[in-house]
N, C-alpha and C positions, 0 to 999 in steps of 0.2 A: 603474515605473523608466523615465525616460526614455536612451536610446538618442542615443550622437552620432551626426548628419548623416554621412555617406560624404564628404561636401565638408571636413566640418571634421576626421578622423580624418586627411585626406588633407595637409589644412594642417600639422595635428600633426607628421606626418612628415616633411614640408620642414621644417620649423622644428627638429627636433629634429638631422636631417644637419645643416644648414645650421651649427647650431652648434658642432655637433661637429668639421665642417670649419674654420670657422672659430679655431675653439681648435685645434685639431693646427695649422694655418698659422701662427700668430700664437707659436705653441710653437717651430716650425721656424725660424721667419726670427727670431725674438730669436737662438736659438741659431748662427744665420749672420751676424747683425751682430756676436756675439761673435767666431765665426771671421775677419770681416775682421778686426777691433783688435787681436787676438791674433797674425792673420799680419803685420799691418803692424809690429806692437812687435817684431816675433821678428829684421824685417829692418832697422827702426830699431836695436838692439840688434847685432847683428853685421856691420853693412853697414862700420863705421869696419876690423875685424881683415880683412878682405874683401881691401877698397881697398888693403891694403899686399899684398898678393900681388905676384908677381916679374912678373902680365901682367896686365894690366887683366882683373876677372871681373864677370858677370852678376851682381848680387843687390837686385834692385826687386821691389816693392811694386803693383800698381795696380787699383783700385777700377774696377771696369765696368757698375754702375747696382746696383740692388735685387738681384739673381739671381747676379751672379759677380764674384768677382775674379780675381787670376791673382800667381800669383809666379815670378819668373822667376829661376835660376839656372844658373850652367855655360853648357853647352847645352841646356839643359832650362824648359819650362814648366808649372807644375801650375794648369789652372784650375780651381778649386770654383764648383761650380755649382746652387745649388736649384730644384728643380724646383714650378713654379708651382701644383701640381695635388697632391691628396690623396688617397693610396692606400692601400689596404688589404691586407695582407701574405696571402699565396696558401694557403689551407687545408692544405696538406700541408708549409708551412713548420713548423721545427723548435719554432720560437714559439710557435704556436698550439699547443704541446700544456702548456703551460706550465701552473701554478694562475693565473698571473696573469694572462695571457690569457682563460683560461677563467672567472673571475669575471667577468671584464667585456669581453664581447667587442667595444667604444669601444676598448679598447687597443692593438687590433689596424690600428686606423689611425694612418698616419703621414704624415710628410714626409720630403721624400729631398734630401740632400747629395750630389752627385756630386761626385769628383776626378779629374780627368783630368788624363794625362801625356803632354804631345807636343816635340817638336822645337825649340828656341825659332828656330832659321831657316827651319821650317815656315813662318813667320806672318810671318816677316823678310822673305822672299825670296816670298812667295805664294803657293807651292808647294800647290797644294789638294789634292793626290790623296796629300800624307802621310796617314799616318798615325797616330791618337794610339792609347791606351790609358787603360781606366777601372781604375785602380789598387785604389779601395772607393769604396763608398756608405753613407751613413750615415741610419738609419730611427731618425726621432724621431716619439712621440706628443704628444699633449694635456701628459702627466703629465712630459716632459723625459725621460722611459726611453730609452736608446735600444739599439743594436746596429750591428755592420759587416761588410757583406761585402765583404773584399778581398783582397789577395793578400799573403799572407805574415804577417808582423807586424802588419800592417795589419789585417786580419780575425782575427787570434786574438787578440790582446790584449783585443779589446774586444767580447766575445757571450754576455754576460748582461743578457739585457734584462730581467727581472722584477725585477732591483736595481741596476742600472747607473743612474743619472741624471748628463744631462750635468753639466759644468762647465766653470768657466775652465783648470783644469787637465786636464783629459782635452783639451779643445780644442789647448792646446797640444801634448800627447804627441802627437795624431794629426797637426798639422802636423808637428812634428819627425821623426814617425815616415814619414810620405807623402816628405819630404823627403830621408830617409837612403836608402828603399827605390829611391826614382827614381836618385840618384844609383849603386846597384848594380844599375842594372837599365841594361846598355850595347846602345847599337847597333852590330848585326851588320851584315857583309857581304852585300848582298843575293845570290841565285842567281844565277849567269853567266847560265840562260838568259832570268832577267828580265831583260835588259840588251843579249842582243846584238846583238839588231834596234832600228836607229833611224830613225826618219823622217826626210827632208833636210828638212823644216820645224824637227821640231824642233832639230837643228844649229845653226840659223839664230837659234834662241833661244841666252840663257844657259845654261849647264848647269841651274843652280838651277828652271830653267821646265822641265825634264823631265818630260813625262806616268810617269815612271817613279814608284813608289812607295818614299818613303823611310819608314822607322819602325822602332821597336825591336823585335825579336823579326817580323820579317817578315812578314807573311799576317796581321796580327790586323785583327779588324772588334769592333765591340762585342757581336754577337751572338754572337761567338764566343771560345773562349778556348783555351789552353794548357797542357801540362801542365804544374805545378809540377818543378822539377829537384831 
């Protein structure tokens, strides 16, 4: 019985990730070209009931290459963003104890959808030291299964990954959904004591150019979060 080469075993196994990356990527981003067409029809479709408001209101659309677009409403912007790179869900996730995980542990790799929720004069006004917030993220495999971690409606409506496969309509729900949730997710008065030292520099700028940090729910970094109310 011949014996493969160590050289060609080693091939085998590039070739074998490689596809497997491949196929979860190619899985991801179909499912994020759906999310643009889906966010841009949602704001084609309501932008005319918008316009009649008693004050001019925010409600655009805009495509920002391969990786993100952005919608912008109110005061508010959500960008969705996927991330370039193919990841593998952490062993002591709730997932991996699944039948369906465990038959095939390929399933365990994904793609990730991020939504972020920031300021929309954050990025008007240049303001770099706001801050945003990651609202959910969304882990799709190979097979289009997915699941979400996020905050409220957003992460429970949708965490059954072993039978979940995306579509055009979950697409939608979770834009609808990221959209309602941002909208009742209001900015707070920062701490006095953030505030009551100022530099004669920055004076000298606009208020808008304050090193002070603007954002909803104050102190948030991605690395960290808060507690549900």
């Amino acid at each position: 019985m011949i014996q493969n080469k160590p050289e060609q075993s080693l091939v085998d196994a590039i070739i074998r990730k490689g596809i497997l990356k491949q196929e979860v990527y190619q899985a991801t981003l179909k499912t994020f070209n759906t999310f643009k067409t889906e966010g841009e029809s949602l704001i084609l479709k309501n932008r005319p009931a918008i316009e009649k408001a008693k004050y001019p209101l925010l409600f655009s659309f805009k495509d920002r290459g391969i990786f993100e677009f952005r919608i912008k409403f109110g005061s508010d912007i959500l960008i969705f963003f996927m991330h370039s790179n193919i990841f593998e869900i952490p062993r002591d996730h709730e997932v991996m104890k699944t039948s369906y995980v465990k038959e095939d542990k390929n399933r365990s790799y994904c793609g990730i959808i991020h939504i972020f929720n920031f300021l929309a004069d954050s990025f008007k006004y240049n303001r770099m030291n706001d801050v945003g917030y990651c609202i959910g993220r969304i882990f799709i495999n190979r097979e289009r299964h997915y699941f979400i971690e996020g905050k409220r409606e957003i992460g429970l409506l949708y965490n059954n990954f072993p039978t979940s496969i995306i579509e055009k309509k979950t697409i939608r729900d979770i834009l609808e959904s990221s959209i309602r949730f941002t909208l009742n997710f209001d900015l707070l008065t920062p701490p006095f004591d953030n505030i009551k030292q100022v530099t004669a520099g920055e004076m000298q700028n606009t208020l808008d150019s304050f090193s002070i940090s603007t954002g909803k729910r104050l102190g948030f970094r991605f690395q960290a979060d808060i507690p549900e109310e």
